[in-house]
N, C-alpha and C positions, 0 to 999 in steps of 0.2 A: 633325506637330510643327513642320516648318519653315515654313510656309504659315504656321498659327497665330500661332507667333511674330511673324513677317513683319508677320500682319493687327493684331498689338496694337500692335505696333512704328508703322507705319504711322500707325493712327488717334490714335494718342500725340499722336506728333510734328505732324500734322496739328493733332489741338484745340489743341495749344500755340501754334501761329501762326493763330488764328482772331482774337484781338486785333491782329494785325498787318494783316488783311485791312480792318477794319473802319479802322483808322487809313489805311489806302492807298486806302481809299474819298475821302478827304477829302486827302492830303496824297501825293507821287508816290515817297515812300519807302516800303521797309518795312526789316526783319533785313538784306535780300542788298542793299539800298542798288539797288534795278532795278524797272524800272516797273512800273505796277499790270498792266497785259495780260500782260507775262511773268510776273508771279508766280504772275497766275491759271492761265497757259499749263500750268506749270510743277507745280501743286497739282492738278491735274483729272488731268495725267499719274499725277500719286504715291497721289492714292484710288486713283486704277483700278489698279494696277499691275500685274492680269493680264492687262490691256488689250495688246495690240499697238504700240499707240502713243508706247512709252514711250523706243523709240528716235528715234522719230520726231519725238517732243516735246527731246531731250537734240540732234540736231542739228540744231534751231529754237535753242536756245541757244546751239550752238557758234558759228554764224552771227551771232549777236549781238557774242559774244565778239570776233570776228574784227573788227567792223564799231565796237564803242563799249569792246573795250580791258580792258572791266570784267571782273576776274577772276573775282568770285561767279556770272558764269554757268557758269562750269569746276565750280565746284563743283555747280550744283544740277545741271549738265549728269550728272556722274558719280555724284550720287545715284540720277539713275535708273537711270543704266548698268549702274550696281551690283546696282538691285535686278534688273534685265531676266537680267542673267549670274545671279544668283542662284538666279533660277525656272528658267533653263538648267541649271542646274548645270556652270557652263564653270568650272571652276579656272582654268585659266589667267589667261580677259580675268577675271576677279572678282578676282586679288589683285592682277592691276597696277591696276586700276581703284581699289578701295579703300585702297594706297599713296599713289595720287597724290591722292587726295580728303583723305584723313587729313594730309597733310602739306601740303595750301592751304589747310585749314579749319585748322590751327592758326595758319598763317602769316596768314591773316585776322581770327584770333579767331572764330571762325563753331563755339562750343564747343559748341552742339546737335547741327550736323552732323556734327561729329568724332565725336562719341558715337554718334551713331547710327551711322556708319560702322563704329566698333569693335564696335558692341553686332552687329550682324549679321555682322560678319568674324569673332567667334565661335562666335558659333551655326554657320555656313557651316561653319567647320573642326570642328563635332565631326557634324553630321549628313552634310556633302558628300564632305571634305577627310579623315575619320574620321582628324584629328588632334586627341585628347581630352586629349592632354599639352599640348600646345602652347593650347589653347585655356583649359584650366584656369588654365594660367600668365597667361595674358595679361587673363583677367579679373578674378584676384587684382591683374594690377598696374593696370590701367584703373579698381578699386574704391581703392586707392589715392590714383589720381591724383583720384580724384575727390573724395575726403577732404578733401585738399589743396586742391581749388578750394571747397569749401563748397555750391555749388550744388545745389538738392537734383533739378534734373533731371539732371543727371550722374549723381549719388549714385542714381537711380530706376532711370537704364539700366544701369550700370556693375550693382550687386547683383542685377538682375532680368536680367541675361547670366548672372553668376555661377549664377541660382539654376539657371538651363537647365541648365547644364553640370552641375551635380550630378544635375538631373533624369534627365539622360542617361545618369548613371553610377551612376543608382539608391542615389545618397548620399540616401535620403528626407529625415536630419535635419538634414544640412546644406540643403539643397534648401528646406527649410520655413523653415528661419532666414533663409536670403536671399531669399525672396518676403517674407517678415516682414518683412525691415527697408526692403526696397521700396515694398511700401506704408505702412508706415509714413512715410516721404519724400514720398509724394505727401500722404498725410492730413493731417501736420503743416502741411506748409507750404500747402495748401487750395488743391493741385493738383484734387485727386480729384476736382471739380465741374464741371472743364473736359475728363475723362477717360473716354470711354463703354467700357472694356473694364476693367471691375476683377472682372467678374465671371469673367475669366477667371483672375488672379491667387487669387481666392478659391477657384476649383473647383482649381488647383495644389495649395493649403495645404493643402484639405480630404482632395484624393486623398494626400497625403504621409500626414499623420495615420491616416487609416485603413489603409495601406501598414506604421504605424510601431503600429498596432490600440488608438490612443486614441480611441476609438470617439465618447465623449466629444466632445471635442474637434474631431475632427470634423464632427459635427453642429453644432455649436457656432457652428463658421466656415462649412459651409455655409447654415444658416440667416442669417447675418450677409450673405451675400452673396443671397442670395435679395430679402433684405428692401429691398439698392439697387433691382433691379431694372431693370439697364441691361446691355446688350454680349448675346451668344447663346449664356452658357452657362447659365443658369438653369434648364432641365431636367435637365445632367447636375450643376447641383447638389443637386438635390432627388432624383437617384437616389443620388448620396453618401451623401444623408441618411439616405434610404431602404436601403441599403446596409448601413448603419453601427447603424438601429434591428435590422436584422434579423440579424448577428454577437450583437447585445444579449438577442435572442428579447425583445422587448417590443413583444408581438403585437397588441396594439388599437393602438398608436402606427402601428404597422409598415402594418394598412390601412387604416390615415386616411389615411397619407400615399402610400402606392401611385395609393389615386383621386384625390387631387392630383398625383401626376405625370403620367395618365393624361390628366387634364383640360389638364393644360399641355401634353402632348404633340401631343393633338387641335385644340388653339388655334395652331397650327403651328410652334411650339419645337421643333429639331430634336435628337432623341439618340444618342449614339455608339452604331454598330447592336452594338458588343458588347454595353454597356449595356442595352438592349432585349434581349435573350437571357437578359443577367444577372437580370434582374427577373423575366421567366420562371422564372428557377430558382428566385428564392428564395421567389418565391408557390407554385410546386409540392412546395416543402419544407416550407414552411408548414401547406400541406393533405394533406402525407404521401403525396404523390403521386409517390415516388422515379421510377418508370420513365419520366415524362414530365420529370420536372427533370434526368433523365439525361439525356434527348434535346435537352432545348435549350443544357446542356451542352454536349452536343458542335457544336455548332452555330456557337461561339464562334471568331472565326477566330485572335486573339490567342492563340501557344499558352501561353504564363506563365499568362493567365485563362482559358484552358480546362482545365489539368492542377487549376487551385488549383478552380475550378468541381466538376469531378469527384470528385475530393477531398472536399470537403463534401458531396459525394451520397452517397456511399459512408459518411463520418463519421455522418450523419444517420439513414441505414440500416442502421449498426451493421453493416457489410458490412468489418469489418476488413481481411480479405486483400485485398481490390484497393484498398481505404484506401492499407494501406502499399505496393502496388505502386504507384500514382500518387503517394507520399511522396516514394519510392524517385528516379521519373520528375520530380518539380519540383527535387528535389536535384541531379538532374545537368543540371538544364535551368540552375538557377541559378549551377549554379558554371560551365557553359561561356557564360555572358554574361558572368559576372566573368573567367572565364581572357580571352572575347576586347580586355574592357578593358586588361586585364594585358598580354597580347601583345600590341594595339594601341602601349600605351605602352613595351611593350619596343624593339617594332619602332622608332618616334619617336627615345628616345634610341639605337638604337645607329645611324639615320639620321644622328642630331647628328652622334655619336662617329667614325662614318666621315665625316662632310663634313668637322670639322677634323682627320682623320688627312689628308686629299687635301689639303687647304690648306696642310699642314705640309709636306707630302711633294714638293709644287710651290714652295711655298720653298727648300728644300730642295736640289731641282733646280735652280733658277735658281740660287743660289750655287755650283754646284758647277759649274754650264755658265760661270759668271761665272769660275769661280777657273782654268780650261782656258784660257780666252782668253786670262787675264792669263797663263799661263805660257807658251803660244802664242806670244803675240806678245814676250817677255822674250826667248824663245829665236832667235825670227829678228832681233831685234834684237842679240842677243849674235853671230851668225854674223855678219849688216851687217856689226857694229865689229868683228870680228876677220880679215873680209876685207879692210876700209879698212886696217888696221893694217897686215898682210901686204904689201897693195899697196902703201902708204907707203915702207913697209920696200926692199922692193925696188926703188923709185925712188930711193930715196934710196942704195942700194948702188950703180946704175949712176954716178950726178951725182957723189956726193959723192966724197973720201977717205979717207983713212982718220981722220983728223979728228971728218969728218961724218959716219965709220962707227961711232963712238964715240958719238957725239952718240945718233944712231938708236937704238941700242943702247941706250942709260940711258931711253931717251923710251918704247921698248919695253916696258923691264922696270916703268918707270909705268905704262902702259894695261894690262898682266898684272894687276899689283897690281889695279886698278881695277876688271876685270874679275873678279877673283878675289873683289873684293869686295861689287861687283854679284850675284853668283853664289852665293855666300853669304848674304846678303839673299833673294835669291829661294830656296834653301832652308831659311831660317827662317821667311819666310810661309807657304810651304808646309807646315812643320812645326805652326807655330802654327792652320794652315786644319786639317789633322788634326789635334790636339789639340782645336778647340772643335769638330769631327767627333763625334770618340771623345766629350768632353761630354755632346755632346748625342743620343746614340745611349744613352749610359747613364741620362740623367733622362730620355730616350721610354720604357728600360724600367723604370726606378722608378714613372716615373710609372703605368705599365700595370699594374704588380704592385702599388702602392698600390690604386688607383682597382677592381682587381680584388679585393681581401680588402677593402675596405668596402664597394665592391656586394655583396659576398658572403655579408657578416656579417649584414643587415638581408635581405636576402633570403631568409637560410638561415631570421632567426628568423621572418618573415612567413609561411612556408614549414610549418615548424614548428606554430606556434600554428593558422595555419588548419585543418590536415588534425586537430589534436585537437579542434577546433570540428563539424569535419563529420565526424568518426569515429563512423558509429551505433550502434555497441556501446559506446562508454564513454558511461556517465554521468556526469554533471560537474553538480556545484551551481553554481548562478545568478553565485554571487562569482566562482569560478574562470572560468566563463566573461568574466564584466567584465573578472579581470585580462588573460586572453588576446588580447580586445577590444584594450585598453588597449598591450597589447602591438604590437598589429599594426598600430596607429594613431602608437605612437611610433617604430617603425622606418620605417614609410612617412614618417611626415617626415625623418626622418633621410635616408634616400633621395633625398628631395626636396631637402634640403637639399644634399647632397653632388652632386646634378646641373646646381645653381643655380651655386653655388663654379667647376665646371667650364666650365659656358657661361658666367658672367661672368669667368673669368679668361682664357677663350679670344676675348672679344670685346674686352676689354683690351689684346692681346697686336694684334689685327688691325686692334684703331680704338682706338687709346689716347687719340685728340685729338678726342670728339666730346661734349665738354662745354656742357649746356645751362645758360647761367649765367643767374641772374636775383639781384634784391634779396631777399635770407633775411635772416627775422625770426631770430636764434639763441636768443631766451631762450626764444620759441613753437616751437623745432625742438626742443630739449631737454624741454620741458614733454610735446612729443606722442612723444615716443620713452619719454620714464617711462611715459606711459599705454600703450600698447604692451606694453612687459612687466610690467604691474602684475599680473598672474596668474600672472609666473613668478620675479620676482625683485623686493626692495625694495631701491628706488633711492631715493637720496637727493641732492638739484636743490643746486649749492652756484653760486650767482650774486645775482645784485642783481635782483631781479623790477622793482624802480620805476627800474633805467637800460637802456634798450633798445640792442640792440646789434644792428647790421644790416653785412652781407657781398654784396659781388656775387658770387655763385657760384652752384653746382648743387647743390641742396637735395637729390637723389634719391642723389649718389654721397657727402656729406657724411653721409647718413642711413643708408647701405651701409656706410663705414668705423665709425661709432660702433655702430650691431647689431653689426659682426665683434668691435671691440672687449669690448663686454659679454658676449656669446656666447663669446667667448675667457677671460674671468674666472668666467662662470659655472660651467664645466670645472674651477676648481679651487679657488674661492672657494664652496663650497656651502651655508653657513648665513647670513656675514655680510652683512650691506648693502654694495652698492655705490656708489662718489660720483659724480656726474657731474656738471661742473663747468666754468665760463668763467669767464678772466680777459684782463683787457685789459691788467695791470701786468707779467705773467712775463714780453710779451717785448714790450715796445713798438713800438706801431707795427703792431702787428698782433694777431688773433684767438686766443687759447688755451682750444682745448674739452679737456678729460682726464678720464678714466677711471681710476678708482684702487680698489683690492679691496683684501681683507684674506688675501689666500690665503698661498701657501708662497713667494711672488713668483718669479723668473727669476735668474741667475748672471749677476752682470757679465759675466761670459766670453763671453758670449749677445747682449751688447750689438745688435750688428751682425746675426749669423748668424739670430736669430730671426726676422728679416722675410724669408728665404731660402726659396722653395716647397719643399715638403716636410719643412721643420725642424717639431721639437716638442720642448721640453723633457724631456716622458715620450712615448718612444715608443711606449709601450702604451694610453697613450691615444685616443678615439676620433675619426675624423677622419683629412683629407687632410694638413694643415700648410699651407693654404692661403688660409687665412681673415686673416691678418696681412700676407702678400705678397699678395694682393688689395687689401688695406687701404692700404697702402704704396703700391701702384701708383696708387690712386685720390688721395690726395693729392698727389703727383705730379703728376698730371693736371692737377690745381687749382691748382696751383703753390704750394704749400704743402707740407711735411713733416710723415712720424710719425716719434716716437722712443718710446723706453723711458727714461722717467726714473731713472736710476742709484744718485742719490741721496734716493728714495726708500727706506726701508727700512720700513715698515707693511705689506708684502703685493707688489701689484706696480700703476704707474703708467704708462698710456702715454698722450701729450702728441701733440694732433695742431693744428698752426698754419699757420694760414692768412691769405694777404694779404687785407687789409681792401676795397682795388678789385678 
């Protein structure tokens, strides 16, 4: 799978700079702004890439680097690096490497290489790194960003990462939707001509479909993809094909096309040697010849396709009992690939969970080593002044009279005072240092016992639903099954969502000042946030579409605060339309994007306390109470404010404005 990827990956990116080559022929530029010898140096390295030479080629660049200044040799330098640690499987040098690649190639603008850099630091993290959370996350937000750029080779790599990642996790119909929409990016935009591996894309869609037993359809898109005729997967899509007639039993189809793959195999098209077994089988089934399509059954090294192989032998031969003992055998084979996704992902987040308990807990400590010191040094400073005193004292009792023994004495009972109230101060900081102590010892356990009864709830019902799904003695009708489905798909987002809340309020809390601002379109940020939840909520745009209104800021955390918002109204506005709305006259001189529902609204009382983490108006509500103090903290950041509009009374309104530079 990783190889694969690698090699599509590769040859992509390669055809895409085949017009830069031909232009370098003639003129001493190309993309990296570096000579035509190093470019070529550099592309002869990245075909071969199983070559040897590919570190060999990256410090022939570094030397460049060194000698003409030019940063884009750093980057094609760690393109290779990356791929060489890749084929290693080094975690280590591969994620400093593709840090530092990802963060010069944007500082360049170099937005091919960035992509590709992300598109395989995902793939890496779910087959190397077997981080399939972290990976899932990170190519939801690279399809994102890609959105946003418009480019449709971003859009091709960013969704054709995504589609791996579900590949991996055996999501078939999400998996088929994001190869879909990937080549779809390449076809539109009339990529696909300068792209010699579509047929690998095609044999993905086609294995998903038959996985998902649209047998149909399958065929459909493998023949689709046959008929290009480009890249080396064209025998194993014509065993798809062939696969998919013979689920069908539509037996004269079935060996037409057998002696066609037969014929393309002999022609030196290579096929995956399970595949080769498989066709075994299903010709042996065909001619009734169980005991041989047994044997080549078992033959099969993948065990998923040798239990489902056997299975069908058994099914065909009417051999019920070892039918359902191999039933029996792919049910537990299937749900312990799902538990290890599960525990994969559990392990991840509670990885998260314990790096900011250690982060918190070493803060933690350093205030507390901080607040020792300061009372350390209070106290040897307090002994100094009370021995200078003392010794004054008694210098002055020898010299002086009784006069100046008077004097002493009133100067004395001054510096007492003084002291007394030095001493005092220092046990009110004290007092105040334990008090925001005790604080914060009680919202570590709120927040523990929140955060624990809503992982708890989603987990219980995911928990639940599944085991009635896989419980062999009930039978359950097709609906009841969808709702279950349905069920198990809404708590897992919920999940999802409440982990997201966490890790973005924890990275708020640790880097609150790493705001990426740029020139935002607001009437086209608004427009793309309605399309967004048009399948879950009707919004309504209240702004001036023909006067454009533009903001220097961060388009990523202004588009975080307005989701929480909505997402916050959705909770208790359930039927009505929501408004979402800019004005330039509420507060002049600057930006007013709001948010305004038709729900039960908020208690002036609330004013303030509701942007407070873990407040909620209804406590029985679902959720942390953290999606509004997130929100808060992120304009903030922007240097701008949320409020709660007061004098609203239709529902509930909150106001979020921001400076115009």
């Amino acid at each position: 799978m990783k190889k694969t990827y690698l090699l599509g990956l590769i040859v992509f990116i390669c055809a895409l700079l085949l017009p830069q080559c031909a232009v370098a022929a003639s003129e001493p530029d190309n993309e990296y702004g570096v000579p035509r010898d190093a470019y070529e140096m550099f592309k002869r390295a990245y075909n071969n890439y199983l070559d040897k030479q590919l570190l060999s080629a990256s410090d022939s660049l570094m030397m460049r680097y060194r000698h003409d200044r030019n940063r884009a040799y750093l980057v094609m330098a760690y393109e290779l690096q990356h791929i060489y640690y890749y084929m290693q499987e080094d975690v280590e040098n591969f994620d400093k490497v593709v840090e530092k690649g990802k963060a010069l190639a944007l500082e360049l603008d170099l937005q091919q290489s960035y992509y590709g850099f992300c598109a395989n630091e995902i793939n890496f993290n779910v087959e190397v790194s077997k981080r399939m959370l972290s990976a899932l996350q990170q190519a939801k937000e690279l399809v994102l960003m890609a959105e946003d750029s418009g480019d449709p080779v971003n859009l091709y790599l960013s969704t054709f990462a995504l589609g791996q990642v579900y590949q991996w996790r055996q999501d078939w119909r999400k998996a088929y939707d994001c190869v879909t929409r990937s080549f779809d990016f390449l076809v539109n935009s009339g990529m696909d001509t300068r792209v010699g591996s579509l047929s690998e894309m095609f044999e993905m869609m086609s294995f998903d479909m038959f996985k998902l037993h649209r047998y149909d359809k399958a065929i459909e898109i493998a023949e689709n993809g046959i008929s290009h005729e480009k890249g080396s997967y064209v025998a194993n899509l014509k065993y798809l094909r062939l696969a998919s007639l013979f689920m069908q039993n539509r037996t004269d189809e079935f060996y037409a096309q057998l002696t066609d793959l037969r014929k393309t195999v002999q022609g030196g098209d290579e096929l995956k040697k399970n595949y080769e077994n498989l066709v075994h089988v299903y010709e042996e089934l065909m001619a009734q010849n169980y005991i041989a399509a047994l044997g080549f059954a078992k033959r099969i090294e993948d065990l998923g396709q040798r239990l489902e192989a056997e299975e069908l032998v058994y099914l065909r031969s009417d051999d019920l009992k070892n039918a359902h003992q191999v039933s029996v055998m792919i049910r537990d084979y299937n749900d312990s690939i799902k538990s290890q996704i599960e525990a994969s992902d559990l392990d991840e987040i509670h990885a998260r969970l314990n790096t900011n308990e250690l982060e918190k807990n070493a803060v933690k400590l350093q205030n507390e080593n901080t607040h020792l010191i300061y009372i350390g040094s209070l106290v040897i400073l307090l002994v100094v002044l009370v021995y200078t005193i003392l010794h004054t004292l008694t210098r002055k009792k020898a010299l002086r009279k009784l006069s100046q023994t008077n004097a002493a004495l009133v100067s004395a009972q001054e510096n007492e005072r003084l002291a007394m109230a030095s001493t005092e101060n220092a046990l009110r900081r004290a007092q105040d240092a334990l008090a925001k102590a005790e604080h914060a010892d009680k919202m570590k356990r709120e927040f523990i016992s929140n955060v624990s009864h809503e992982i708890r709830t989603p987990l219980n019902a995911i928990s639940g639903f599944t085991q009635l799904l896989l419980d062999p003695d009930l039978e359950m009708p097709r609906e009841d099954k969808i709702v279950c489905n349905d069920q198990i798909q809404e708590n897992t987002e919920k999940l999802t969502k409440l982990i997201n809340n966490i890790l973005e309020i924890s990275t708020l809390d640790t880097s609150p000042d790493t705001a990426n601002k740029e020139l935002v379109d607001c009437n086209e940020l608004l427009d793309g946030i309605k399309a967004y939840y048009c399948d879950l909520k009707e919004i309504n745009i209240n702004y001036q579409p023909d006067k454009k209104v533009f903001i220097h800021s961060d388009v990523t955390r202004i588009r975080s605060i307005l989701s929480k918002l909505i997402e916050n109204s959705m909770k208790y506005a359930y039927k009505e339309p929501l408004t979402l709305g800019l004005s330039l006259d509420e507060n002049p001189g600057q930006v007013t994007i709001f948010v305004a529902d038709q729900g039960p609204g908020i208690p002036v009382s609330m004013e303030f306390s509701i942007f407070e983490r873990f407040k909620k108006v209804d406590e029985f509500s679902p959720g942390l109470g953290l999606g509004l103090s997130i929100a808060k903290t992120l304009a903030e950041s922007l240097g701008g404010m949320l409020r709660l509009d007061i004098k609203y009374k239709g529902g509930c309104r909150f106001v979020l404005i921001l400076p115009v530079e």
